[in-house]
C-alpha positions as a printed NumPy array, in Angstrom:
array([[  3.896,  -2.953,  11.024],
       [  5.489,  -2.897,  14.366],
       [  4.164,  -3.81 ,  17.756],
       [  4.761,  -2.476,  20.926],
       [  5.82 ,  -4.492,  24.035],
       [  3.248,  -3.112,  25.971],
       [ -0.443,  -2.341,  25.066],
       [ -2.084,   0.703,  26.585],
       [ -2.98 ,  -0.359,  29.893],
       [ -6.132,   0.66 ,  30.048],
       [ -6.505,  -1.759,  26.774],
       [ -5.864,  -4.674,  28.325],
       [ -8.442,  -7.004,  29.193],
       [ -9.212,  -7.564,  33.302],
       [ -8.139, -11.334,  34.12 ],
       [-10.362, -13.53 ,  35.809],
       [ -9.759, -13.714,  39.683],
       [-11.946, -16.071,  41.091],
       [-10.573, -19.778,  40.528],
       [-12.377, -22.8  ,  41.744],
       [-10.817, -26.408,  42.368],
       [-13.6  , -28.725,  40.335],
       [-13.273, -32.528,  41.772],
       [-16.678, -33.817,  42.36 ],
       [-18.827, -34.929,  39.129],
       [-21.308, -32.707,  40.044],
       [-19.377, -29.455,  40.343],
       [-18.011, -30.457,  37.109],
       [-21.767, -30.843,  35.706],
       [-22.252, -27.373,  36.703],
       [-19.088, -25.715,  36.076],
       [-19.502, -26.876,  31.907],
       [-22.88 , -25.945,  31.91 ],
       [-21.409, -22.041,  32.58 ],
       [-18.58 , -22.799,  29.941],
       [-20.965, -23.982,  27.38 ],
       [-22.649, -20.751,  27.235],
       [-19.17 , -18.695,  26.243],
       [-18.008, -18.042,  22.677],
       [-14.652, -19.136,  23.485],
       [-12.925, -20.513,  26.509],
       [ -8.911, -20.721,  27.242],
       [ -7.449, -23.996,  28.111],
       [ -4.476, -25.647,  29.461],
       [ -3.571, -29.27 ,  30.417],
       [ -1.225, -30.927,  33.012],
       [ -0.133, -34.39 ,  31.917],
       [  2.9  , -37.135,  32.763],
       [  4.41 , -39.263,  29.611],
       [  7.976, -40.013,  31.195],
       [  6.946, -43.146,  32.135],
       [  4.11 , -44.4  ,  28.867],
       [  4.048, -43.981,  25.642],
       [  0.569, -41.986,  25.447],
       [  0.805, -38.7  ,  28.121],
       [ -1.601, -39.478,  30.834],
       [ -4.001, -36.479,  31.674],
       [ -4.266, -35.2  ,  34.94 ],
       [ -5.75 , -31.42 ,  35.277],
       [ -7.306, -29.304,  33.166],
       [ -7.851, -25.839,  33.302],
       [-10.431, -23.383,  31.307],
       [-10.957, -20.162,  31.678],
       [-13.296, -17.368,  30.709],
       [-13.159, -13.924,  31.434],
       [-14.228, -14.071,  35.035],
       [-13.576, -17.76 ,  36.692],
       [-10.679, -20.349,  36.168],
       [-11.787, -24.097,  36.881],
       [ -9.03 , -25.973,  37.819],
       [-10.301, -30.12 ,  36.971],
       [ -8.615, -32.881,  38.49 ],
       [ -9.557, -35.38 ,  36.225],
       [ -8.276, -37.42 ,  38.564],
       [-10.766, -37.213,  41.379],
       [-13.887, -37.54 ,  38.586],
       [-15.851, -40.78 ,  37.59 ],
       [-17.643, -39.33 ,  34.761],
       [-15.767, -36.459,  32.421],
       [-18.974, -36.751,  29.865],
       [-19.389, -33.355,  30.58 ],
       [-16.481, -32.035,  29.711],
       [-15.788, -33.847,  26.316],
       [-18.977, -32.29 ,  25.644],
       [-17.542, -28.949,  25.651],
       [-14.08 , -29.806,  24.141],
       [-16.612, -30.864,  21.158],
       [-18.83 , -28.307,  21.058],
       [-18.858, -26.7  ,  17.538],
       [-20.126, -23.573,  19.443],
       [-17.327, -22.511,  21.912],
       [-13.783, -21.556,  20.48 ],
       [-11.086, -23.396,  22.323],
       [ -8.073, -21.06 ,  23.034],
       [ -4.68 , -22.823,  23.44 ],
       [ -1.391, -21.66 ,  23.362],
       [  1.179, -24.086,  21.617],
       [ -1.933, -26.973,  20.894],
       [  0.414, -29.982,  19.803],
       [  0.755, -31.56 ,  23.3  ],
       [ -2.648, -30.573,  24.682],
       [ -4.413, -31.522,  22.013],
       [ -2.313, -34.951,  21.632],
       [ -3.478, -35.697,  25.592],
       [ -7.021, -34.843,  25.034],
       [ -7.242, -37.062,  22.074],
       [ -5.892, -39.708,  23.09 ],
       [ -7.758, -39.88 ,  26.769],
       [-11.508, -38.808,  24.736],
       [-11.363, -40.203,  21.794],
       [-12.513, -36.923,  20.609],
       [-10.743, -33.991,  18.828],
       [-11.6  , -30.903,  20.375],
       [-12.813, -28.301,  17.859],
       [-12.635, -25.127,  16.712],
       [ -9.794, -24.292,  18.423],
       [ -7.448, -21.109,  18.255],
       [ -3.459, -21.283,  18.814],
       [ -2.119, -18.249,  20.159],
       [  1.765, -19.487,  19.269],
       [  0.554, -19.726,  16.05 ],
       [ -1.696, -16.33 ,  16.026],
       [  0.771, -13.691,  17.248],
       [  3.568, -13.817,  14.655],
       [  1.438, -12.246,  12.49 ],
       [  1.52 ,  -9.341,  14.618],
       [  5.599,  -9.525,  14.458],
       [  6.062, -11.306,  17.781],
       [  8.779, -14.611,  17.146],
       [  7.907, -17.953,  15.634],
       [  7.163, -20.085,  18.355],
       [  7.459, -18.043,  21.131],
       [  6.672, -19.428,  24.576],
       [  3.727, -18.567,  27.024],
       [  5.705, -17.075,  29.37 ],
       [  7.69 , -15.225,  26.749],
       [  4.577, -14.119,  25.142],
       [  2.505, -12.887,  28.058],
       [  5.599, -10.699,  29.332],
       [  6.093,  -9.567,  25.643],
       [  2.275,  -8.644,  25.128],
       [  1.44 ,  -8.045,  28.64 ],
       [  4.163,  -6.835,  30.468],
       [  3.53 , -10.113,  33.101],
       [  5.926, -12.336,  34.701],
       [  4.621, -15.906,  35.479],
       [  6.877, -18.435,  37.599],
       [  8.022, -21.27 ,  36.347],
       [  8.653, -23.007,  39.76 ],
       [  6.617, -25.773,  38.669],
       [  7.36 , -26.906,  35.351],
       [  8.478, -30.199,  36.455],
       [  5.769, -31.159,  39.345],
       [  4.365, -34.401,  38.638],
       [  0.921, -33.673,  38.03 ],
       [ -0.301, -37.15 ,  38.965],
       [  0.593, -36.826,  43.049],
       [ -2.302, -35.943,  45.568],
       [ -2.437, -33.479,  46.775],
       [ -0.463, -31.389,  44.391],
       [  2.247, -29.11 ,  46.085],
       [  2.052, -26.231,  47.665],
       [  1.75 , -23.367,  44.737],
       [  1.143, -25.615,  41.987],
       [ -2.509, -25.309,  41.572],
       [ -1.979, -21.43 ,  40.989],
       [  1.089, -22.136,  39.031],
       [ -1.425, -23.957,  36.863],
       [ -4.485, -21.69 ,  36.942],
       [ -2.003, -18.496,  35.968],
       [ -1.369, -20.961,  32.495],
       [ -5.567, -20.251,  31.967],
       [ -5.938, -16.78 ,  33.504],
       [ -3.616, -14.508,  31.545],
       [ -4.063, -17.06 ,  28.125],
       [ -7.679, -15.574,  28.3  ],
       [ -5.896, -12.069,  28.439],
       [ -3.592, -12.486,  25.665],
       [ -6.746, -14.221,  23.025],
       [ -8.823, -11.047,  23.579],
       [ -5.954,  -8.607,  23.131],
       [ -4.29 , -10.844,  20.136],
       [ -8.039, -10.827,  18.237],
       [ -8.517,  -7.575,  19.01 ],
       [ -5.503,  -6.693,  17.117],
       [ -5.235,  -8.828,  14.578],
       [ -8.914,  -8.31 ,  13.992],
       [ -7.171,  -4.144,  13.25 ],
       [ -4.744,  -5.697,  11.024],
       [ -7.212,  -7.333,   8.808],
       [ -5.477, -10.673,   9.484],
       [ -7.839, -12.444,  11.954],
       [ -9.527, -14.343,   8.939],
       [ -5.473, -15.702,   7.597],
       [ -5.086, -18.456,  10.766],
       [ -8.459, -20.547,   9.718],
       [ -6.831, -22.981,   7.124],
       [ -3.81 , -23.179,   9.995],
       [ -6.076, -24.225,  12.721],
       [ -8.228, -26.475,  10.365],
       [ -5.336, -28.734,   9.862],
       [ -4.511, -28.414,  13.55 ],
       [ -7.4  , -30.373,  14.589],
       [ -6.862, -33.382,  11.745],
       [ -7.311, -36.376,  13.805],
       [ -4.712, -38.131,  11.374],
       [ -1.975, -35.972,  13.021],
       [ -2.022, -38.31 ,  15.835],
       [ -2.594, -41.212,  13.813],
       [  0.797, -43.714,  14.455],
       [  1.981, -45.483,  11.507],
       [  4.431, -47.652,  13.076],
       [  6.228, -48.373,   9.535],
       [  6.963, -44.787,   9.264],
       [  8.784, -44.984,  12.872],
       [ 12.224, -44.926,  11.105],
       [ 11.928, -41.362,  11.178],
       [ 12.724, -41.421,  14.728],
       [ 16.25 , -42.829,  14.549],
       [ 18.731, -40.118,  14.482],
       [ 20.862, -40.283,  11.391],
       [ 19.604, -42.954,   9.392],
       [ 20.149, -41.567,   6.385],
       [ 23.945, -41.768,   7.209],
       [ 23.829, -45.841,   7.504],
       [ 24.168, -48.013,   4.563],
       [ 20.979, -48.881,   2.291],
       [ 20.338, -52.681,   3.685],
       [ 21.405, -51.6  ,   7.342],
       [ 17.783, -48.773,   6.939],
       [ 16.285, -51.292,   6.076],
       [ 17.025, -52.979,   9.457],
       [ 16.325, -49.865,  10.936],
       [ 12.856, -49.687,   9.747],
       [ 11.93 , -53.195,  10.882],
       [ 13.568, -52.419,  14.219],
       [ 11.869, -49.002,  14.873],
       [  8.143, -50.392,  13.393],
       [  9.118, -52.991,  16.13 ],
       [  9.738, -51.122,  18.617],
       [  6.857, -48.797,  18.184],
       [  4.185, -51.793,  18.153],
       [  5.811, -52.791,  21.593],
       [  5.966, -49.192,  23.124],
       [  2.5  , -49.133,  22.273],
       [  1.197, -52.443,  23.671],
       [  2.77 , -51.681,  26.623],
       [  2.186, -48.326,  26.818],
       [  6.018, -47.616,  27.91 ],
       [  8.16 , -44.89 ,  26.411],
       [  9.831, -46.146,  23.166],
       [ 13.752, -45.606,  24.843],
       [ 12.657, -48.291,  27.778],
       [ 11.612, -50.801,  24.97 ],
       [ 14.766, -50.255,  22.835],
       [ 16.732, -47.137,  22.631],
       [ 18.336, -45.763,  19.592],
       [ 22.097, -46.353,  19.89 ],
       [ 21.352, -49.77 ,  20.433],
       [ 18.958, -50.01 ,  17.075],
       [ 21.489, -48.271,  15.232],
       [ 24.362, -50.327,  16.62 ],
       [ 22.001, -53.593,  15.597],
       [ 21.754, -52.04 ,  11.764],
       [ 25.167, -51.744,  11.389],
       [ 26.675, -54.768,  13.426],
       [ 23.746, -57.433,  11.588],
       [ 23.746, -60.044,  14.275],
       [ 22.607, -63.442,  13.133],
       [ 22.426, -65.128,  16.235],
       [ 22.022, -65.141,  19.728],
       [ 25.706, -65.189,  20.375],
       [ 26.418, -62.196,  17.924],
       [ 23.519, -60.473,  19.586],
       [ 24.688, -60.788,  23.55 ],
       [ 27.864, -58.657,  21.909],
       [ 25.698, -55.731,  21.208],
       [ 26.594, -52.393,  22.654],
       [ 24.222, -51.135,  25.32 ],
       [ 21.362, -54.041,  24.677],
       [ 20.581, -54.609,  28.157],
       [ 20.516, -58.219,  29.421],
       [ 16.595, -58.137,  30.263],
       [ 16.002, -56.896,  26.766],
       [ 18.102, -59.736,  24.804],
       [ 16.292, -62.698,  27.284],
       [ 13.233, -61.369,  26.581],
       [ 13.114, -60.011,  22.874],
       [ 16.245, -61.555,  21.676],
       [ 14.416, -63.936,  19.027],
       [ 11.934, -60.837,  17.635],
       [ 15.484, -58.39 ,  17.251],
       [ 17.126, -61.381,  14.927],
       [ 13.702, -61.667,  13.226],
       [ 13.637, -57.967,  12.653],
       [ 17.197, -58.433,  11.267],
       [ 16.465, -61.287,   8.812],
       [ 13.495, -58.894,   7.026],
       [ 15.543, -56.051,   6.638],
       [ 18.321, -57.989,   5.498],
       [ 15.902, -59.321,   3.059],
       [ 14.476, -55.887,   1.928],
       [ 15.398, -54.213,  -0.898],
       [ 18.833, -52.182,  -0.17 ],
       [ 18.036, -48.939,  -0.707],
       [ 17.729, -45.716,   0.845],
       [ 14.274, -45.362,   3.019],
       [ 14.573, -41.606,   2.448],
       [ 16.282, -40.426,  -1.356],
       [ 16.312, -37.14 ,  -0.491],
       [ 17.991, -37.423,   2.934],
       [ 20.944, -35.764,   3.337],
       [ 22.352, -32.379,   2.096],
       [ 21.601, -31.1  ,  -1.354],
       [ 23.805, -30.407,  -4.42 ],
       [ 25.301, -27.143,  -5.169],
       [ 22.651, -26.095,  -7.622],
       [ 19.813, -27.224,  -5.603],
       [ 21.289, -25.509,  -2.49 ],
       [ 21.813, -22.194,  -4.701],
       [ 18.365, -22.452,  -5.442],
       [ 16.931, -22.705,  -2.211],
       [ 19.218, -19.785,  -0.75 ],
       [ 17.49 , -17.997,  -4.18 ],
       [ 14.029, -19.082,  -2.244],
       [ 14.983, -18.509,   0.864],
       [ 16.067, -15.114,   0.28 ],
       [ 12.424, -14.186,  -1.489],
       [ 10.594, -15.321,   1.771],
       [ 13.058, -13.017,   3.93 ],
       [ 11.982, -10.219,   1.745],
       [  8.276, -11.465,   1.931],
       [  8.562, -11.435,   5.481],
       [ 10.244,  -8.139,   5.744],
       [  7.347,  -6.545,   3.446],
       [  4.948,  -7.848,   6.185],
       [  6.667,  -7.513,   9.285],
       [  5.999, -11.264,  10.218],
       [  8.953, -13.784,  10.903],
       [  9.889, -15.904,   7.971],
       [  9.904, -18.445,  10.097],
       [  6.577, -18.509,  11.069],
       [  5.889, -18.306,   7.06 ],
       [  7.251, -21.351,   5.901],
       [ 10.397, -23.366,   6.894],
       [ 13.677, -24.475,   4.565],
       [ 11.897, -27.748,   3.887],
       [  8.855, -25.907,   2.205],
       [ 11.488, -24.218,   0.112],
       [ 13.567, -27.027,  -0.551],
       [  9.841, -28.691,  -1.502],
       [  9.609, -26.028,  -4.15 ],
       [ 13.214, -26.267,  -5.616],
       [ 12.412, -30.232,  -6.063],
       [  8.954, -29.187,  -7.903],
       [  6.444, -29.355,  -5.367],
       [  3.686, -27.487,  -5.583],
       [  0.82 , -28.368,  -3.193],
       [  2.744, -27.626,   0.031],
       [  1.583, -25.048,   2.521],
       [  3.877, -22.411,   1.41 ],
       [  1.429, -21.956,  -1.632],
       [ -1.93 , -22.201,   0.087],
       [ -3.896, -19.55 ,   2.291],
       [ -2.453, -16.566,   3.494],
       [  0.622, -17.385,   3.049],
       [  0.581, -17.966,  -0.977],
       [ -0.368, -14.578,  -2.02 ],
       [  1.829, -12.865,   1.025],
       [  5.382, -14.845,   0.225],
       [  4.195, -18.356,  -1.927],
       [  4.45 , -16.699,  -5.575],
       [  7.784, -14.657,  -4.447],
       [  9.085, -17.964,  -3.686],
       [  8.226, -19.712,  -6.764],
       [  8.931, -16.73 ,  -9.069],
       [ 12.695, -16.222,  -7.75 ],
       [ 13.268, -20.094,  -7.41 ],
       [ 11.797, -20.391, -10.92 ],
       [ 13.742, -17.701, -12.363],
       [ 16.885, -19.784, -11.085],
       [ 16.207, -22.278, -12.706],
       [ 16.065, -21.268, -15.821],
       [ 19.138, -19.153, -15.546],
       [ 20.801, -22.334, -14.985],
       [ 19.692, -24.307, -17.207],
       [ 20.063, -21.319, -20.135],
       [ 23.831, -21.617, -18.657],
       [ 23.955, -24.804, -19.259]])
């Protein structure tokens, strides 16, 4: 199956024109009343995190078919209204790329909003690329250029700039466009019913859960440090985290990662030793200097091993094996005319060479379109090898 870049223009949906500016508490009141009575809305969000840890909210925009309300969230005392809606188990919110929106509207409600639908996640099944862009996709599917003048305004300044608010409403308006013509399509292709189990796990509140022992995993190259000087990473970064948090400051401004790295592998024991640390900023040592040695002392009394076994780059049998996979999901893909990408990643693979069997690869659509290729060829590898052996 191919697709074209355009759709037949008399195909594609009308997008709404009229857009209205919602600041007042009762225009808001009203406005969700209208929204609540849609089977699906599309929605965007405009948020800061450059300078805290959790991305502050600042406009949101939903759209139908006819209207796009622009709400400063901002300007409003009371957003009960529109939680309600986010909420509602009977409207279908349409987002393109959900991560970051949904992260913001989470964190600011409280609430998860649900059912949702992902159009970055809906149109490579229609052939379009893994993770394609909104701009990308609405020239691809609807022949329409947006600007991108204003991907950098600071959404939290009143008033905005001049252009920004339609900068922002075009982000609603032509999203509504490309859900009706993606459904449409895929809804032709008998695949409209594959993205549920994907857009399930999209909305699992645990996603945005922060286990600050697990922060480790933000420290570039870990694995390549020496077992016991992990271990001081992981006490640094769950450190760190709890800090970034209390404060709500980005994690760099509370300690950045060259300078836990350069703590892991240096070990200072005392204040002296510490003031000799590369790039640990004066301010930092006054103020945290006794917490970083007390971070130090429990990793140095951890276990020394590796926080991640399986970090690092596999043997040559294992990495024969997972070409072996990889190669099956190309052809799966192929057969399908959906990116492989978009199908499962190397890590899925890799998950299947090392015995795994419960990873996504090998549930929903995707196990009976490229899951049991995968396992079959990687299987079939193995036992060559070991019948070689």
């Amino acid at each position: 199956m191919t697709h074209e870049r355009n759709e037949i223009q008399g195909m594609i949906p009308k997008a709404p024109q009229h857009v209205a500016t919602i600041d007042t508490d009762t225009g808001l009141a009203e406005f969700i009343d209208r929204m609540r009575e849609r089977d699906w809305i599309a929605i965007d969000t405009e948020f800061l995190r450059e300078r805290t840890y959790y991305p502050k909210l600042c406009l949101v925009q939903i759209a139908d078919t006819e209207t796009v309300g622009l709400i400063d969230v901002l300007a409003l005392s009371d957003t009960t209204p529109l939680v309600a809606l986010l909420v509602d188990p009977d409207v279908c919110k349409v987002f393109h790329s959900a991560e970051q929106d949904l992260e913001v509207l989470y964190h600011t409600y409280g609430r998860m909003p649900a059912p949702v639908f992902d159009t970055q996640i809906a149109a490579p099944l229609l052939g379009f690329d893994d993770q394609m862009g909104y701009a990308r996709l609405i020239e691809a599917l609807l022949d329409r250029k947006l600007s991108k003048s204003h991907t950098r305004t600071d959404w939290s300044q009143r008033p905005l700039p001049a252009g920004a608010l339609d900068y922002a409403a075009d982000d609603a308006r032509y999203l509504s466009v490309a859900y009706r013509v993606l459904t449409r399509r895929l809804a032709e292709a008998e695949r409209l019913d594959w993205l549920a189990d994907d857009f399930e796990r999209l909305v699992s509140p645990s996603r945005f859960h922060v286990d600050t022992r697990r922060a480790w995993r933000r420290v570039k190259a870990t694995h390549r440090l020496a077992p016991q000087a992990q271990q001081i990473i992981a006490e640094l970064a769950d450190w760190r985290e709890q800090r970034a948090i209390e404060s709500d400051r980005p994690r760099r401004w509370v300690l950045a990662d060259n300078t836990i790295v350069a703590l892991a592998e240096n070990q200072p024991r005392s204040d002296i030793e510490l003031a000799d640390t590369p790039d640990l900023p004066s301010k930092t040592l006054e103020r945290h200097g006794a917490a970083l040695l007390a971070c130090i002392e429990r990793g140095l009394a951890r276990p020394a091993k590796p926080l991640n076994p399986n970090a690092g780059p596999p043997d040559g049998p294992t990495k024969r094996q997972i070409k072996t996979g990889m190669n099956a999901l190309g052809h799966a893909a192929e057969r399908v005319d959906i990116p492989a990408s978009a199908i499962a990643s190397r890590q899925d693979v890799a998950a299947i060479v090392a015995g795994e069997r419960d990873g996504r690869l090998l549930q929903g659509w995707r196990a009976s379109v490229a899951g049991q290729a995968v396992v079959d060829a990687v299987e079939t590898a193995q036992a060559d090898a070991a019948g070689r052996n």
